[in-house]
N, C-alpha and C positions, 0 to 999 in steps of 0.2 A: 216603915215603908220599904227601905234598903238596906236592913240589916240583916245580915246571914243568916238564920234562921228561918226568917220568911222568905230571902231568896230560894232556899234549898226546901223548903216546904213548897213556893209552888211550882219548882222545878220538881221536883219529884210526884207533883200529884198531880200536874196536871201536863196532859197528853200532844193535846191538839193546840195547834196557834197559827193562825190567821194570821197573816204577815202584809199588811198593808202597805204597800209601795213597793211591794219586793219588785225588781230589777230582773228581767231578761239575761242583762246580760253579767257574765260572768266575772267580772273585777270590778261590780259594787256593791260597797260593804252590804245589802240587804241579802244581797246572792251569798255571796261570803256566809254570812250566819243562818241562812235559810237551810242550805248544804250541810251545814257541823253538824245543825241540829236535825235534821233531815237523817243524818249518819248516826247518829244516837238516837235512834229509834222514837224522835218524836213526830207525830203527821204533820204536813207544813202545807197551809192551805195557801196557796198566791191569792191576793188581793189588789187587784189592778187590772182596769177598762182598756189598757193596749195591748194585751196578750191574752190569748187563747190555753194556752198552757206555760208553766216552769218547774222545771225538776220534777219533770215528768206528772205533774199532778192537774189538774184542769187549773183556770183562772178565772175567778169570778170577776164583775165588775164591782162589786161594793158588798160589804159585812151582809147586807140585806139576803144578797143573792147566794148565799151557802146555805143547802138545805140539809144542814147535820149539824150537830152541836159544835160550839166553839167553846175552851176551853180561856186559851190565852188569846188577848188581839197585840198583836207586836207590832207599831205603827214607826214608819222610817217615811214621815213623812214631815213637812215645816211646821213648828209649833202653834201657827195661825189658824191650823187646820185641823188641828186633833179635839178642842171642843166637840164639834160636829161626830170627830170619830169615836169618842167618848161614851157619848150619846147613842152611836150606834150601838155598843161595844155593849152599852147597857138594853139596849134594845132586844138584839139577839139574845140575851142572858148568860155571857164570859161572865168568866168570874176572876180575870184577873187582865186591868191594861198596864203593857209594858212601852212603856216611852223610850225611846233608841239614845242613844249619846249623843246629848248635843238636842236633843228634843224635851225640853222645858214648856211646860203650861199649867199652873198652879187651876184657872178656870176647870179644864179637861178635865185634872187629879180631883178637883172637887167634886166635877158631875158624876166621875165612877164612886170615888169616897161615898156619894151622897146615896147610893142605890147599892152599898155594898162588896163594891168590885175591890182586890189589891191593887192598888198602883205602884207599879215600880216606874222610875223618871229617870233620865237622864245616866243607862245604863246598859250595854250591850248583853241582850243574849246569849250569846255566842262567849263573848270573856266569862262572863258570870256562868255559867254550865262547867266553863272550862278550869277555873280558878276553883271553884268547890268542889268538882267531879273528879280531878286530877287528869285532866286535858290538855293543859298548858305546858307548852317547852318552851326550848328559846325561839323567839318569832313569835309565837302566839301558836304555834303548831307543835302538837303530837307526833311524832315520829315513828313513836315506837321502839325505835332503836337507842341505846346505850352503848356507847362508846366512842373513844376518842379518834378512832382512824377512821379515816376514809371509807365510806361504802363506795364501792363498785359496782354497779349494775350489771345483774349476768347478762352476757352474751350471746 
């Protein structure tokens, strides 16, 4: 279910992810991993009934309301609730739900398990891209840059 392999298998094959709970605003962690992956050239569709758009992409109100395929459903939402998003996730026909850190629901794993889907649980997007893809520096941020002094911002 979260052994590299299949991480990297369905990071690598599959495109689109529907990001349930993703956040407006800019320093929560949904935003945070929406962005990385958003920059690594995967589509990131918002999923959430309080906003019209984020990261520049429209906002639907529920899995129901996207009318294009979904590939991944990435839900950052409390574990009471992800059964139901499960079910959607099967519904639409994803073929892969990814449960956030810290979002556990053995029922949810089941209902996707039960119709096919990958379950990843209790594991961020955004680390796992970054950790197999070679994304990670210190912080949890890519820089870019190598070396020990000081950059200096031109002028």
């Amino acid at each position: 279910m979260s052994d590299i392999r299949t991480l990297k298998q369905v990071l690598k094959q599959h495109r689109t992810i529907a990001v349930v709970g993703l956040s407006a605003d800019w320093f929560r962690p949904s935003y945070f991993a929406a962005k990385y992956m958003q920059a690594h050239g995967y589509k990131i569709v918002p999923v959430n009934p309080k906003y019209p758009e984020i990261l520049d992409e429209p906002c639907y109100p529920s899995l129901s309301a996207i009318p294009f395929a979904v590939d991944i459903v990435d839900v950052f939402r409390k574990p009471a609730d992800t059964p139901a998003i499960a079910q959607q996730a099967v519904d639409i026909g994803a073929k892969v739900l990814w449960l956030q850190l810290g979002v556990v629901n053995p029922q949810a794993a089941q209902i996707a398990q039960h119709a096919g889907l990958t379950v990843v649980m209790d594991r961020c997007v955004k680390i796992e891209h970054a950790r197999l893809f070679g994304g990670l520096g210190w912080f949890g941020v890519n820089t870019g840059v190598v070396s020990a002094q000081r950059q200096i911002p031109p002028t």
